[in-house]
N, C-alpha and C positions, 0 to 999 in steps of 0.2 A: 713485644715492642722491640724493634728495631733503630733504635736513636743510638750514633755513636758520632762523640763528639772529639774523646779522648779514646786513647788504643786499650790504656787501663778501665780495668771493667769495676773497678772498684769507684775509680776517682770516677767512669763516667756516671755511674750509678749516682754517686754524690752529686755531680753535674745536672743531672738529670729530676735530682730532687730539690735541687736549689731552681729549677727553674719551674717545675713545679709549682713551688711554693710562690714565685713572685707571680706567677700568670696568676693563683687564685688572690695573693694580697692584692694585687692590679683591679678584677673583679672587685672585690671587697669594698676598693677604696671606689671604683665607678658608681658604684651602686649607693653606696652614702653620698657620693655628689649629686645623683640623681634625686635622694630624697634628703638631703639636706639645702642642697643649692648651696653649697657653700664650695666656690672653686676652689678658693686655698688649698683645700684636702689634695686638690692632684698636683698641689707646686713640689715639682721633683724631687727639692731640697728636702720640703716637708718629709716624700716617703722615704731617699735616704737619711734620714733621721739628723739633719745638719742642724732642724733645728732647737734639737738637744744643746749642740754646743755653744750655736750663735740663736739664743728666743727671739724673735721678733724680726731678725734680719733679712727675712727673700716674704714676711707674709704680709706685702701690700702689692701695689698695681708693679712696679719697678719690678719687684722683686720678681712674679710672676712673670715678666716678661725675658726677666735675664733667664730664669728659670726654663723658660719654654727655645729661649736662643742656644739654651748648654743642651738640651736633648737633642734638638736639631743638628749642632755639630758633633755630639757625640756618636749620632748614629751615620753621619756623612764619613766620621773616622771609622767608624767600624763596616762599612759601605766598601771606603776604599781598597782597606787592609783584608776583607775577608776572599780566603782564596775560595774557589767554589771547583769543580770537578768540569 
């Protein structure tokens, strides 16, 4: 495997495992919305765990929609900023 993302092969390695892990929890969580039909499950908030802090706060219709607005800009910021070869 050739994936480098950092010049440290330790930290990429970590890198490497951290994104691992969210492509399968991403799966995980698709596959339970598939068979539970419960869209809540993929409100962003929900998978970073916000709503530990704040229960109840992003899991209705609103909330999913800010929800779906903050992935949208957050991947236009990461869009802009990534430098590419």
């Amino acid at each position: 495997m050739n994936i480098k993302i950092v010049k440290n092969k330790y930290i990429n390695a970590l890198f490497i495992l951290m994104l691992f892990s969210a492509i399968i929890h991403m799966l995980v969580v698709f596959f339970a919305v598939v068979i539970s039909g419960d869209l809540y499950l993929i409100n962003y908030f929900n998978i970073l765990g916000a709503d530990l802090f704040y229960p109840d706060a992003f899991n209705n219709f609103f909330g999913n929609i800010f929800s779906l607005f903050f992935v949208i800009v957050i991947y236009f910021i990461i869009l802009k900023y990534q430098k590419t070869k």
